[in-house]
C-alpha positions in Angstrom: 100.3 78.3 81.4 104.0 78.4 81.3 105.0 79.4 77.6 107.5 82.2 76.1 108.7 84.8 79.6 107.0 88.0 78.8 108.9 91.3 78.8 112.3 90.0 79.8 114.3 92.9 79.4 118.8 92.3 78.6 120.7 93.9 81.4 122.5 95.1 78.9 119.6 97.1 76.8 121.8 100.0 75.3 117.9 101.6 75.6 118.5 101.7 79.2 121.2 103.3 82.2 120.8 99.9 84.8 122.9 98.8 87.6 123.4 98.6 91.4 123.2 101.9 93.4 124.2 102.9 97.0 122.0 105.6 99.0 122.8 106.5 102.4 123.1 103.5 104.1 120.8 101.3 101.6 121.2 100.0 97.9 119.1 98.5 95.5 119.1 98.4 91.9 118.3 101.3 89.7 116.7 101.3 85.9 115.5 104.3 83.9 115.5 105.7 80.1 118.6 106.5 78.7 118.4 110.1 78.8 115.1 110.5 79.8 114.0 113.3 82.3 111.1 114.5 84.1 110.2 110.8 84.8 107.7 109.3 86.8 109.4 106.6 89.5 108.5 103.5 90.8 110.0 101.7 94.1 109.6 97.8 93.1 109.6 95.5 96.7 110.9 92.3 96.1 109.9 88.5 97.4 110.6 87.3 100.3 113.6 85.6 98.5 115.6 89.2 98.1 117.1 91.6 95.4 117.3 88.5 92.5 117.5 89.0 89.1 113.7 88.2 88.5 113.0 91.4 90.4 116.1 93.1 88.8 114.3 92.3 85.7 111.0 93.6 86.5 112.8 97.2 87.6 113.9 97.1 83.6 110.4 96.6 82.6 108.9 99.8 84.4 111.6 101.4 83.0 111.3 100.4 79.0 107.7 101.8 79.9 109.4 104.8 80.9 109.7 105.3 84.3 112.6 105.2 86.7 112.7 102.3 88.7 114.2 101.8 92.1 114.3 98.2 93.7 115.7 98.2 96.9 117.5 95.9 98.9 115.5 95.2 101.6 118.0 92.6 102.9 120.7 95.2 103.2 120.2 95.1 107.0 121.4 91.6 107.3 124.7 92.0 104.9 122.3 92.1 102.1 121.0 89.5 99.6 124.3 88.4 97.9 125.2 87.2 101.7 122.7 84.9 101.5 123.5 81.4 100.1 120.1 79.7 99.1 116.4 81.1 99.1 115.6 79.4 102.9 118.3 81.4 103.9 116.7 84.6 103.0 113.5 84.3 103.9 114.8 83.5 107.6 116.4 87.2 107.1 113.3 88.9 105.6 111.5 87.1 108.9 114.1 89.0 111.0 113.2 92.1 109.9 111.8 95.1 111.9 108.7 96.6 110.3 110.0 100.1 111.5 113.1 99.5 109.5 111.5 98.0 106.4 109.0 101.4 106.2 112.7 103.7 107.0 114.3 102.1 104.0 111.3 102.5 101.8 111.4 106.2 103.2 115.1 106.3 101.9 114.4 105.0 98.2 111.5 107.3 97.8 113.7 110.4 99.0 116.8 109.4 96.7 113.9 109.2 94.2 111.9 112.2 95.1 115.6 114.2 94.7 116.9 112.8 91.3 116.9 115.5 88.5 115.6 112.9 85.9 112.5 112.6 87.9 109.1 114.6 88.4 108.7 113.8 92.1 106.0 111.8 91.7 106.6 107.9 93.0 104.7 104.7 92.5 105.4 101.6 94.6 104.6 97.9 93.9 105.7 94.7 96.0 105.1 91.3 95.1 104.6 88.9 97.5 106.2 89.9 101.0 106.7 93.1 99.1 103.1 93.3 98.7 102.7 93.2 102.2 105.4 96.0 102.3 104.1 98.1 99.6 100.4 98.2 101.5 101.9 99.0 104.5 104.5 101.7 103.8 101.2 102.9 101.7 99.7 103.3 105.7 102.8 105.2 106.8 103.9 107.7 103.9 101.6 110.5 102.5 104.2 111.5 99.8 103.3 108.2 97.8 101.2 109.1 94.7 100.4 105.3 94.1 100.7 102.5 95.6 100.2 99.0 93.8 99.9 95.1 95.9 100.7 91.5 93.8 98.9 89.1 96.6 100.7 90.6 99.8 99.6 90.6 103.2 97.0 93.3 105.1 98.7 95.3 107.2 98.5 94.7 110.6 96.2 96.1 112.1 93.9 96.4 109.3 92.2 99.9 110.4 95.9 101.5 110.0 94.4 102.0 106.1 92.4 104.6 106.8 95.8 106.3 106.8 96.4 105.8 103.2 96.5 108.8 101.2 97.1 107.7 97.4 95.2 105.4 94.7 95.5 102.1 95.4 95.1 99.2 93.0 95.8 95.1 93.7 95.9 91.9 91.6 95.5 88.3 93.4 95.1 84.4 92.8 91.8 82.8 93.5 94.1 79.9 93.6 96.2 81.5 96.6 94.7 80.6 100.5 96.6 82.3 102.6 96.0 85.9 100.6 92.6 85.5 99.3 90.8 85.4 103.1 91.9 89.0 103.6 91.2 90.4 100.6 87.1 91.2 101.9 87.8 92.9 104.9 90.9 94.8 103.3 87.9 96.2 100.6 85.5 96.6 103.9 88.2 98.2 105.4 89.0 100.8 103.0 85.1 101.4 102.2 84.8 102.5 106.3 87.1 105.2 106.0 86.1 106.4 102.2 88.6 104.6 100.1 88.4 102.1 97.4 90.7 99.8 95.9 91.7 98.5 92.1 90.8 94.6 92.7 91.3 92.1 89.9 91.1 88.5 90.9 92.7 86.1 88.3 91.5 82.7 88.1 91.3 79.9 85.6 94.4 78.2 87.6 96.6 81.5 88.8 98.1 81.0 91.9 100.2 82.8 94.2 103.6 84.4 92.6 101.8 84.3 89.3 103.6 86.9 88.1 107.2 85.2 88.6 108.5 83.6 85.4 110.6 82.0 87.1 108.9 79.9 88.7 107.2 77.3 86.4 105.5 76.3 89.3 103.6 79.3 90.3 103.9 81.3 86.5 100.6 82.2 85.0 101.3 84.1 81.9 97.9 85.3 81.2 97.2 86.6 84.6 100.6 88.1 84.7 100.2 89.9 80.9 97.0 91.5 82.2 97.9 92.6 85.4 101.5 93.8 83.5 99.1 96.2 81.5 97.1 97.3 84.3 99.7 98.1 86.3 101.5 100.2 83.4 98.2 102.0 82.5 97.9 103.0 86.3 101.0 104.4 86.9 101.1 105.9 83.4 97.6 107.8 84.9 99.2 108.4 88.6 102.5 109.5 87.7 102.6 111.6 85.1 103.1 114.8 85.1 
């Protein structure tokens, strides 16, 4: 399914005010409309590979949708992810990595957010991968989320800590993806106990885990990641707005 990368998005788009920002004691990378105000936000979690440029560029697409997008650093604990020579070395980081200081540096995005006069205080966030995972989880722990979207992450652990979740919730998966697919049931049992529901689309027809990733041939399903693209857009564009 690998044919022309969808949405890739310059660094350079004169359309758009991008680049690498500092917050308290974090940093991550920052996208919005040139001149736009009164924005709806998004915090956009990365792999379990870091801050790369795939995830740089996914920040530019929220934000040619109009939003402002904030993707974090989430190695910045551990010198951050420049300090990190090849992938295996940051994904031995991200496995060093407290949960309580994952959900504080979420906590610290969505405040810089939350306070930015370009923005209407309302925040979105989306992981894929480990930051699916992460963006389910700091869903459990933070009621000033106003959505909260999953590409094949991880349950939180335990699972009954959803009931917690305050905000709509929507998540796209891989048939093709074994170690996500088993807890994707009880995550919908789960939420039905405690009176919440979930956006689920499944793809299938060969989508596999990091199918939204274009660059990775391997994994890159452009169908599945057009369509989940779109519903992930129309969501926020519902949950977000002002």
């Amino acid at each position: 399914m690998a044919d022309t990368i969808p949405y890739l998005v310059d660094e350079n788009d004169p359309g758009l005010d991008s680049g690498t920002i500092r917050y308290g004691s974090c940093s991550g990378y920052l996208s919005r409309p040139k001149g736009g105000t009164n924005l709806g936000s998004v915090i956009v979690i990365h792999e379990n590979v870091g801050l790369v440029n795939h995830i740089k560029d996914v920040a530019r697409h929220f934000a040619k949708e109009g939003f402002a997008a904030l993707a974090p650093d989430m190695l910045e604990r551990t010198g951050g992810t420049a300090q990190h020579q090849t992938s295996q070395d940051a994904i031995a980081a991200i496995r060093s990595l407290s949960p309580a200081g994952c959900v504080e540096d979420l906590a610290s995005a969505l405040e810089y957010l939350k306070s930015r006069n370009f923005t209407n205080g309302k925040v979105g966030v989306v992981g894929y991968c480990w930051g699916g995972g992460q963006s389910l989880n700091f869903a459990t722990k933070c009621n000033q989320i106003n959505a909260a979207v999953v590409y094949y992450g991880r349950n939180p652990d335990p699972l009954e800590q959803v009931a917690n979740i305050a905000c709509p919730l929507m998540g796209n998966y891989a048939e093709d993806d074994p170690n996500i697919m088993p807890g994707v049931e009880p995550l919908q049992a789960e939420l039905a106990k405690s009176g919440k529901s979930m956006d689920i689309k499944i793809y299938g027809d060969g989508a596999k885990h990091a199918f939204n990733n274009n660059t990775n041939a391997d994994r890159y399903h452009s169908d599945a990641a057009k369509d989940a693209w779109k519903r992930t857009v129309d969501f926020y564009t519902a949950t977000l707005s002002s």
